[in-house]
C-alpha positions in Angstrom: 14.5 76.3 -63.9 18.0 75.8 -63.8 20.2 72.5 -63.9 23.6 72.0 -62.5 25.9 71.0 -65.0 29.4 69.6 -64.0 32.7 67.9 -65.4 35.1 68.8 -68.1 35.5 68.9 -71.8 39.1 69.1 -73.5 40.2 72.5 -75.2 38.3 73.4 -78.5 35.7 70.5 -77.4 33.3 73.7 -75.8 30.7 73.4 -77.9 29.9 70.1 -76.4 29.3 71.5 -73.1 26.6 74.2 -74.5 24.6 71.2 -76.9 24.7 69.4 -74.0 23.6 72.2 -70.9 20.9 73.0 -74.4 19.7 69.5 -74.0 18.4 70.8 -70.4 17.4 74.1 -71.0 15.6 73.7 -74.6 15.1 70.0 -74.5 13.0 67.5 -72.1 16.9 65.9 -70.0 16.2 66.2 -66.3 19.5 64.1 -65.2 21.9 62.7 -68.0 25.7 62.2 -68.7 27.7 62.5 -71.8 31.4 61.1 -72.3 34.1 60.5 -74.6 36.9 58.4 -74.0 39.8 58.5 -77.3 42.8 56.2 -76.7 42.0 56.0 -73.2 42.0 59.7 -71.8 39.1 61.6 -71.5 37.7 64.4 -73.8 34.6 64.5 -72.7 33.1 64.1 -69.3 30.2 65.8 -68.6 27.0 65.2 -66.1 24.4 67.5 -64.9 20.5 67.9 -63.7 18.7 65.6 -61.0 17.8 62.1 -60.2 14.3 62.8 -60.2 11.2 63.6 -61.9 10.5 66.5 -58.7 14.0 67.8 -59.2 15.4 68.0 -55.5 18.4 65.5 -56.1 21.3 66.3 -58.2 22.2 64.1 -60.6 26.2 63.7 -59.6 29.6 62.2 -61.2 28.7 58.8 -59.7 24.9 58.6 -60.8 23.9 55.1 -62.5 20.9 55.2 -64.7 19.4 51.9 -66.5 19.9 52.4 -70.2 17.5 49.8 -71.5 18.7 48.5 -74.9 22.4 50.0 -74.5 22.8 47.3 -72.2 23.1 44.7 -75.5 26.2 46.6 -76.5 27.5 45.8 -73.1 26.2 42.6 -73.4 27.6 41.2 -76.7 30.8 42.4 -75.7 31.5 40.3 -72.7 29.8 37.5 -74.9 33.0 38.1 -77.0 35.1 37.4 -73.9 33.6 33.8 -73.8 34.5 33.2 -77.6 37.5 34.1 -77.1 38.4 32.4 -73.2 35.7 29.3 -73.9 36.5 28.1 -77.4 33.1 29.3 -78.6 33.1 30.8 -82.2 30.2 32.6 -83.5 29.8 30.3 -86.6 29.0 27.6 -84.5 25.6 26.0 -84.6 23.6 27.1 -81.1 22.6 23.5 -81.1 26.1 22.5 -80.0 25.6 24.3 -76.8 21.8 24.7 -76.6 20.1 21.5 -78.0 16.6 22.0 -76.8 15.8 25.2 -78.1 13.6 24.6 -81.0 14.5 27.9 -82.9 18.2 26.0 -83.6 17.0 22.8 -84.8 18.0 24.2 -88.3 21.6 25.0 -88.3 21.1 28.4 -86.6 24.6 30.0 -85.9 25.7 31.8 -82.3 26.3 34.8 -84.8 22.9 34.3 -86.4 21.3 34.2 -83.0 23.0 37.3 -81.3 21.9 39.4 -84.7 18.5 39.0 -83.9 17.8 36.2 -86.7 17.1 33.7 -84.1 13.0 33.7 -84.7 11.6 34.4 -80.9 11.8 37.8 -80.7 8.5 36.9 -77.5 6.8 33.8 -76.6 3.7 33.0 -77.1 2.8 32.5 -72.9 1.7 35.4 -71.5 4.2 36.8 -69.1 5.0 39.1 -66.3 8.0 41.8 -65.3 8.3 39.4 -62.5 8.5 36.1 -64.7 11.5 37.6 -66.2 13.5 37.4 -63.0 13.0 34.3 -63.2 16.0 32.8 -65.6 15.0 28.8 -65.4 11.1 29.9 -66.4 12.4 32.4 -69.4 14.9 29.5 -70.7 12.3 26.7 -70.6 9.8 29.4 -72.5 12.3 30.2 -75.3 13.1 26.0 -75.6 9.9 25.1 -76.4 8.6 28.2 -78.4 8.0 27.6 -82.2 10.3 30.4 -84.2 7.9 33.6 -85.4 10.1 33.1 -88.8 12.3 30.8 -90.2 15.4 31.2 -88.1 18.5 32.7 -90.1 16.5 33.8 -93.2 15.2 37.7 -91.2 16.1 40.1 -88.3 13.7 41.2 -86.0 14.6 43.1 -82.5 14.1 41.0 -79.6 14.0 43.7 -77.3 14.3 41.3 -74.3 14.5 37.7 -75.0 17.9 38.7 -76.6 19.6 38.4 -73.2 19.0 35.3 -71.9 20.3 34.1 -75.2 24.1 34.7 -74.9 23.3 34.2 -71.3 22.3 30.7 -71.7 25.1 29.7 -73.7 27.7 31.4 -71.9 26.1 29.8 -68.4 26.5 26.0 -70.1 29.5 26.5 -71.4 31.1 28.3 -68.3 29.1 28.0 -65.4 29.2 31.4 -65.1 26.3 34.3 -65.6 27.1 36.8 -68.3 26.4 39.9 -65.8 29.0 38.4 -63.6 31.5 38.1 -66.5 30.8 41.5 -67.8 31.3 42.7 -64.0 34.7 40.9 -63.4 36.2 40.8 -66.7 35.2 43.8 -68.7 34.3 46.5 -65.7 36.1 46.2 -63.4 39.7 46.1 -65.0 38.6 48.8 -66.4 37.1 50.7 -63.6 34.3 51.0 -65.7 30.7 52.0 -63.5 28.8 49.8 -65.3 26.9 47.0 -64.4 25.0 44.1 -65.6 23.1 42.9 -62.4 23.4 45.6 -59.9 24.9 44.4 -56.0 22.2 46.2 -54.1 25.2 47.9 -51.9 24.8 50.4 -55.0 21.3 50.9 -55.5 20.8 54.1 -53.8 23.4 55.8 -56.5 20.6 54.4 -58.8 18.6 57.2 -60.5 14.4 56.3 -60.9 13.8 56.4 -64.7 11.1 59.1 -65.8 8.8 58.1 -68.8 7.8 59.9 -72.3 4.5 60.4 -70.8 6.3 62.9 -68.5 8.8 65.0 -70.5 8.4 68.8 -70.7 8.3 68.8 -74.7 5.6 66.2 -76.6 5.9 65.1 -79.9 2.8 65.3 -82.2 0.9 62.8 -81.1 -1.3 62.8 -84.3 2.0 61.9 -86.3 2.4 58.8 -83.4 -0.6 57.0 -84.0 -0.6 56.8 -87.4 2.4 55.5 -87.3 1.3 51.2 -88.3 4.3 49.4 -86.7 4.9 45.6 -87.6 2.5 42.9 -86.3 5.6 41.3 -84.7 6.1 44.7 -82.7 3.9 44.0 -79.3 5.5 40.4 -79.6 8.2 41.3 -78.9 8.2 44.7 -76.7 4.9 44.4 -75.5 4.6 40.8 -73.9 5.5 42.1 -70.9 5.3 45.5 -71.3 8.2 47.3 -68.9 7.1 50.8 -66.9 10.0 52.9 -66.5 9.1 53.3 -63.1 6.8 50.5 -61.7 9.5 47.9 -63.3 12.6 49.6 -64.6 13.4 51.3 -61.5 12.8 48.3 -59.3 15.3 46.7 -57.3 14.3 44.0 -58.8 15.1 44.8 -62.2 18.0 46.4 -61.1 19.6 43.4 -59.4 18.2 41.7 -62.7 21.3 39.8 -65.0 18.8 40.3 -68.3 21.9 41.9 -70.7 19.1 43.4 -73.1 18.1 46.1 -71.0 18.9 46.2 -67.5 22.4 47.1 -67.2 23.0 50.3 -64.7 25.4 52.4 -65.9 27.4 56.0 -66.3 28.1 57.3 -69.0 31.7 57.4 -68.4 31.7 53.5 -67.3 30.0 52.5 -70.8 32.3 55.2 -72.6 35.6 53.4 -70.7 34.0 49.8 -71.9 33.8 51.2 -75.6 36.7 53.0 -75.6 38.5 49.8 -75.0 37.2 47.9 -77.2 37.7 50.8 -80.0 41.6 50.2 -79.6 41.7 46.8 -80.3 40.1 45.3 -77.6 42.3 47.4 -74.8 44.1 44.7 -73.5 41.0 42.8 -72.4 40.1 41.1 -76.1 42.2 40.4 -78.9 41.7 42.4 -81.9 40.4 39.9 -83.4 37.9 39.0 -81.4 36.8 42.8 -81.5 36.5 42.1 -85.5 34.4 38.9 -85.4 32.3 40.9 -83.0 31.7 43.4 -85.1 31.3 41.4 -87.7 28.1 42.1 -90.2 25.6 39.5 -89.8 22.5 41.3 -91.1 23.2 43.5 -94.2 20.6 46.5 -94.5 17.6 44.7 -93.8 14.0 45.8 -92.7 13.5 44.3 -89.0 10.9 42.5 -88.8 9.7 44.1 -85.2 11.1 47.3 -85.6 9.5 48.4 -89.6 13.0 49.8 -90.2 16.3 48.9 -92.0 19.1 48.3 -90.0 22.6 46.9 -89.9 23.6 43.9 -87.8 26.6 42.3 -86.1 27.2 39.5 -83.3 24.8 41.4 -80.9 25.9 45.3 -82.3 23.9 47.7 -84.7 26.2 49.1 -87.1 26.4 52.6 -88.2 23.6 53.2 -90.6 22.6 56.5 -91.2 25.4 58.3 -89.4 23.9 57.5 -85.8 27.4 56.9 -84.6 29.3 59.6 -86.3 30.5 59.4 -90.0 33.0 56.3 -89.4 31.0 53.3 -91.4 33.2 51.1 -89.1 31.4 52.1 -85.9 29.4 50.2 -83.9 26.9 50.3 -81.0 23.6 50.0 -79.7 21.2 52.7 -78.7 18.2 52.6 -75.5 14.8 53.0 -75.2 13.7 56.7 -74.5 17.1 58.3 -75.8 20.7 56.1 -74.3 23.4 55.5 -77.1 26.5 54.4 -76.9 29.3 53.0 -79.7 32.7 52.7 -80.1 34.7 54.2 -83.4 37.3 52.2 -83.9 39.0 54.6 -87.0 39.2 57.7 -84.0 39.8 55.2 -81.3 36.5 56.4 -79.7 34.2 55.2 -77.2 30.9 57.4 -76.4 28.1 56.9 -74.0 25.2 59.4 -73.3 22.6 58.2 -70.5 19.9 59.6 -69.5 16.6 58.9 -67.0 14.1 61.1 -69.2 12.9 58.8 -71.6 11.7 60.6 -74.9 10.1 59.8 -77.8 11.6 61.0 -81.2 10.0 60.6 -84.4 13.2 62.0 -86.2 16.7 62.4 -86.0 17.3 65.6 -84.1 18.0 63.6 -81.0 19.6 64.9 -77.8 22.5 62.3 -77.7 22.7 62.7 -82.1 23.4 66.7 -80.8 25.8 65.9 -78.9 27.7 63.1 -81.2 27.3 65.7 -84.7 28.8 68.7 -81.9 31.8 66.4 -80.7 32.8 65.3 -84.3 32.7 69.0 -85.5 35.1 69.7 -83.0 37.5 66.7 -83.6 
């Protein structure tokens, strides 16, 4: 079968184009997007395949796609804005801001919270996709929940809670949702195409997401299962567990403000947001606000949910084993089935690759990792 492929790629950045139209042809993408964005121009802007899982509609320059996780990066960095515009600095005790959640009752720091130390990475109430669409139930469930772990003494991923924590705090001490601040104040001067909490004018550009179960290459599922993951892990991702159809391709979801996972994006929009913040904050944070956020919080550290060492800062993973390039200074956050994006502040970089075939991989040959070793060969 053959897949459009479209956009542009700098001189002596060609190779980029053929890992990427590879990705297609000897990998599992059905619609993605791959872009680069150093010191504000483009180098990279490429998008190809279709928006479905029958592939009759192209996947074109304007195609959003949720990108799961990738939407903390997006997340944590309008969370920035409010420290910076609201007086709020990450060392100061979520208490201040947030005194009935239980998990702060110890001294627990905005920082410590946003790098997953917080201690509720679930709750211990059985809930729904649709309970979390529901902001005033989520909040009251993360007040009154007694912490997994002491908070501030371990990491472990909260996969979704994580975003109706900044949200919280940046709706008391604003009045103002963190989608919509993300929207106004980040995107948009930017004319960035990403979104936290879609308008539904826009939800027909929306591409359906298209799980693992589907792709055209399976990992060995023997390897899979005998993989033991933490006892923490279905806390926290599995407590509601989200379909990439049924629930993450909802209009629901889509129109969802949850800054953990729901943001609808291309790959160009998050590449413009990270590119920005890669040159000292692009006019819309100060450089040093881009410092405190990415700040290290957790040094390497097995996560609790996750089984696996990582790097943390204020609400960013930082480059541990080369994920983002070879820069040790870069930052990001990666999505469920495959989305990555980070910004390189030593190149002046930012990157985004989305995608709506969601894969599992059980190494590091990646299709985004591909594409990020194939545009730093050519640099």
């Amino acid at each position: 079968m053959e897949f459009p492929i479209h956009g542009t790629v700098r001189p002596g950045f060609e190779a980029v184009r053929e890992v990427f139209t590879k990705n297609f042809t000897a990998d599992t993408d059905v619609g993605a997007g791959f872009c680069v964005v150093q010191d504000g121009e483009l180098l990279v802007d490429l998008w190809g395949g279709f928006k479905d899982r029958a592939c009759e509609t192209p996947w074109t320059e304007d195609t959003l796609v949720n990108v799961y996780s990738t939407s903390k990066g997006l997340g944590a960095i309008a969370f920035a804005w409010v420290v910076e515009r609201a007086g709020v600095s990450y060392d100061d005790p979520v208490s201040k801001y947030w005194p009935e959640l239980k998990a702060a009752k110890g001294g627990l720091t905005i920082g410590q919270l946003l790098s997953h130390q917080g201690g509720i990475p679930g709750v211990s109430t059985k809930v729904s996709a649709a309970d979390l669409y529901d902001w005033e139930k989520m909040i009251d469930l993360l007040s009154r929940q007694e912490p997994f772990w002491m908070p501030g003494t371990a990491a472990g991923y909260h996969a979704i809670n994580w975003g109706y924590l900044p949200g919280e705090i940046t709706r008391r001490v604003t009045g103002r949702t963190l989608g919509e601040i993300f929207n106004t104040e980040i995107a948009k001067p930017l004319n960035a195409d990403a979104w936290i909490g879609l308008p539904d004018q826009e939800h027909a550009r929306v591409s359906d997401m298209i799980g693992p179960n589907h792709a055209r290459i399976q990992p060995d599922m023997s390897a899979l299962l005998a993989m033991k993951m933490p006892a923490l892990y279905p806390v926290a991702l599995q407590n509601p567990s989200i379909r990439p159809y049924q629930d993450a391709s909802s209009a629901a979801w889509r129109r969802a403000e949850i800054a953990a996972a729901s943001a609808q994006a291309t790959a160009r929009g998050i590449a413009r947001v990270y590119g920005a913040v890669a040159n000292g904050g692009g006019g819309l944070l100060w450089a040093d606000t881009v410092a405190e956020l990415a700040k290290q919080e957790v040094g390497l550290s097995e996560d609790l949910v996750l089984g696996r060492p990582l790097r943390r800062s204020r609400g960013m993973i930082l480059n541990t084993e080369n994920q983002y390039g070879p820069s040790e200074t870069s930052f990001g956050h990666a999505g469920a089935g495959g989305s990555v994006a980070f910004a390189d502040p030593v190149r002046g970089l930012g990157v985004a690759y989305v995608m709506n075939q969601m894969q599992m991989n059980l190494n590091d040959d990646t299709r985004a990792g591909r594409l990020i070793r194939a545009l730093y060969a050519a640099l």
